[in-house]
Residue, then its C-alpha position, 0 to 999 in steps of 0.5 A: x500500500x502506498x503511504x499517505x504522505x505526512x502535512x508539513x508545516x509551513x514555510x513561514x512557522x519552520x522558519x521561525x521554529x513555531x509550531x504550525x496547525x497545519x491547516x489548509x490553506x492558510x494556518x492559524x499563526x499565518x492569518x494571525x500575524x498577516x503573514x504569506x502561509x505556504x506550505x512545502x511541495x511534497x518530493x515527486x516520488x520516483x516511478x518504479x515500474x520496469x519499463x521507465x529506465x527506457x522511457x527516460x530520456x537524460x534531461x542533464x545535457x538540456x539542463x545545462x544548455x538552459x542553465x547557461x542561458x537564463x543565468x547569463x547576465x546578458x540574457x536578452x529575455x523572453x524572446x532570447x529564451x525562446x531561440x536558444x531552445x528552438x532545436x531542443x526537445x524534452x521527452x516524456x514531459x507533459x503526460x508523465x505530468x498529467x494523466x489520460x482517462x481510460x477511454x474518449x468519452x465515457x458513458x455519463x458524459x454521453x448520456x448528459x449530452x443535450x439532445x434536440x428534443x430535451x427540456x433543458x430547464x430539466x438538466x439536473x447535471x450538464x455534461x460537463x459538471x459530470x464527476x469524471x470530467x473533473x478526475x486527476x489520472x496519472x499517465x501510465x507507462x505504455x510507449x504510446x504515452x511518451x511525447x517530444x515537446x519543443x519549448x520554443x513553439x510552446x511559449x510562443x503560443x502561451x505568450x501569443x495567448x496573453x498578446x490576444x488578451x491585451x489587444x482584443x479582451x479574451x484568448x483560448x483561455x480566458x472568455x470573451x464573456x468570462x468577465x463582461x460585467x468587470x474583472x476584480x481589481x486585482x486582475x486590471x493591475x495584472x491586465x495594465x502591466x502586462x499591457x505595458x510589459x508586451x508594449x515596453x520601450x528598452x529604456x524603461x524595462x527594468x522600471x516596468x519589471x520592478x513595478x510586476x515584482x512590487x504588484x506581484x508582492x502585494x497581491x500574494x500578501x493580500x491574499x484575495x479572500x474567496x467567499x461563499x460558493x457557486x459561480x461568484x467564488x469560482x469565479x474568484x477561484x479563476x481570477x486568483x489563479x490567473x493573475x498570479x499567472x501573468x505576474x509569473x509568466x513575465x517574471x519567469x521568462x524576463x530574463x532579469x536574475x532577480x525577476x526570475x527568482x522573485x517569480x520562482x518563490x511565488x510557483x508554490x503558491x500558485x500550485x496551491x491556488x489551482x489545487x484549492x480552484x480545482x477542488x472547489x469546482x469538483x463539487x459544484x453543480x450550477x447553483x447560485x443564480x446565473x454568472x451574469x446574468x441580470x433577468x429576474x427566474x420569474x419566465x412569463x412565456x416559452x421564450x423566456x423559459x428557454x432563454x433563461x435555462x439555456x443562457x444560465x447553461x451556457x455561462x455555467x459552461x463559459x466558467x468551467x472551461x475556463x478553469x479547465x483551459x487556464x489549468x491547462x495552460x497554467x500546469x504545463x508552463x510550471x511543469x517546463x519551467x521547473x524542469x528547465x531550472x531544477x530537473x525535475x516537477x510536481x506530478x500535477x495530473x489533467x483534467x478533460x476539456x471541451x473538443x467540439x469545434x465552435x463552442x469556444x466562439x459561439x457568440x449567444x446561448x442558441x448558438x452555444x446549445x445548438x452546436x452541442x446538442x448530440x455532437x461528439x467530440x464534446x468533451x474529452x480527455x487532454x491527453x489521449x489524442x491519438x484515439x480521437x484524432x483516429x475518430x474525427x476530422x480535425x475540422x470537427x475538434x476546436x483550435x485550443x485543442x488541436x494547439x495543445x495535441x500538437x505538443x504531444x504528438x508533434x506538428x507533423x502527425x497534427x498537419x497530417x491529420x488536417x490536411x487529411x481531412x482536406x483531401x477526403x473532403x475534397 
């Protein structure tokens, strides 16, 4: 039997050699005196099935490469980062990290999917509320699971993501309607700098980067509390997570020796924000009202019973792939970047996402409904592309997805896939 790993007592009360109640998230000395509460990351334990000595590849000849390169008083950056890992690849990285379901899609999802003649005022648990889409696997240790990444396409895709942020107000992880009605104040300050940082003249640089370190300090200080239940604390679960993230993102890949070490102090809490976020999404169900949505329950007619139900449907959708796409999104960055400066990274696990093409762009809950009713792929596990790109047509699975396989399976067997499609269709 494997043992349960014994809580440790936070950094913070270890330091100062005070006894610690262990309490998550934060311990009773911490809130008392006002202090950042984070605990230490438990070791990766190391695999002892037979068959990883040959999945393994040696990360030492990389380490050392990138070593030279972020440590180098000169480094020039993000974008000297990005060319200088352009022909280096790391094997077994994102799945060894993050788990596969079992199979495509289960039975539950299949039998929550909406069909064309339900009362969707009806639904108790929407397709993707259902239990298992929230299950955190871990990889197993069949050949098919080992992967070659390059970094280089990788951080220029998350960094191409937060540019679309700043230019048009939403990308592939954050909804265009996530945040209509206002983003908490603390994710404005994270939106305004990073908005500065991407449009930053060379004379001001180390300004803009001392005022994200002084930010990012005052936000984990904070600590932005997370009251009630329902989409309103889920919410907040989200914009926590993702303003930390932005902070961390600017800092890790700068290239300044201090920004690097200010933005690697705060990746513990990080790691603890997302587990706190996805443990509250687990047990959520569409309570609370609409996220949103301003029209009073009470429906006089048809239309506006069907209007109601389906927009409260669809809102409750735009929140959870949110969490589920900035997990994503947020996991793998910490998973590349520990492994890139320590060697090693905290075993995360995956979560399943949405697949059906247009879902993510649909511009009104009709549109939303109507392209998920009774179409597979519709959500699907992260990290099991080969089964389902042998199932369907690349034109049928959203871009968001296709990008991420891409960093599994590689960019040759993704365009073959699509330009398959393209001469059985022609």
């Amino acid at each position: 039997m494997t043992r349960t790993p014994r809580q440790k007592a936070c950094m913070a009360c270890a330091d100062s050699k005070r006894r610690c109640d262990k309490q998550l998230p934060e311990c009773q000395r911490c809130l008392d005196k006002g202090v950042s509460c984070v605990y230490p990351q438990s070791k990766r334990r190391p695999f002892t099935h037979d068959r990883r000595n040959d999945l393994r590849v040696d990360y030492e000849p990389m380490l050392e490469q990138y070593d030279q390169i972020l440590y180098d008083p000169d480094f020039g950056g993000l974008s000297t980062a990005i060319a200088a890992g352009n022909d280096n690849q790391f094997s077994d990285l994102i799945p060894t990290l993050a788990p596969i379901l079992p199979s495509p899609e289960s039975n539950l999802v299949e039998q929550a999917i909406i069909a064309a003649n339900d009362d969707i005022s009806s639904i108790q648990t929407p397709w993707f509320l259902q239990d298992e889409t929230w299950q955190m696997q871990h990889c197993d240790e069949r050949a098919a699971c080992v992967t070659y990444i390059e970094l280089e396409p990788l951080i220029r895709a998350v960094e191409g993501m937060l540019v679309d942020w700043i230019k048009d107000g939403y990308n592939s992880f954050i909804h265009r309607r996530l945040y209509r009605l206002g983003m908490p104040t603390y994710l404005q300050d994270a939106f305004t700098t990073l908005a500065t940082y991407i449009s930053r003249a060379p004379a001001v640089k180390d300004l803009i980067i001392q005022i994200a370190m002084d930010r990012l300090s005052t936000f984990v200080n904070q600590r932005p509390s997370i009251v009630g239940q329902g989409a309103k604390s889920l919410q907040a679960h989200l914009a926590r997570v993702q303003t930390l993230f932005i902070y961390e993102f600017i800092l890790l890949f700068d290239g300044s020796v201090g920004a690097r070490a200010s933005g690697q102090r705060q990746l513990p809490i990080l790691r603890q924000w997302v587990t706190l976020m996805q443990e509250a999404v687990r047990s959520y169900r569409g309570e609370n009202g609409l996220l949103g949505q301003g029209s009073s329950n009470v429906a006089e007619n048809e239309f506006d019973r069907e209007y109601n139900a389906s927009t409260e449907l669809w809102h409750q959708w735009v929140l959870t792939e949110s969490i589920r796409r900035t997990q994503v999104i947020v996991n793998t960055i910490c998973n590349i970047y520990e492994i890139m400066v320590l060697g090693s990274a905290e075993c995360t696990g995956g979560i399943m996402f949405t697949a059906r093409h247009g879902l993510w762009e649909a511009e009104s809950a009709f549109q939303w409904l109507e392209i998920s009713r009774c179409k597979l792929p519709l959500i699907v596990p992260s990290l099991r592309p080969s089964s389902l790109m042998s199932q369907y047509n690349a034109d049928e699975v959203d871009d968001f997805v296709k990008l991420y396989w891409t960093f599994l399976v590689g960019n040759d067997r993704v365009q073959c896939w699509i330009d398959r499609d393209k001469v059985n269709i022609s």
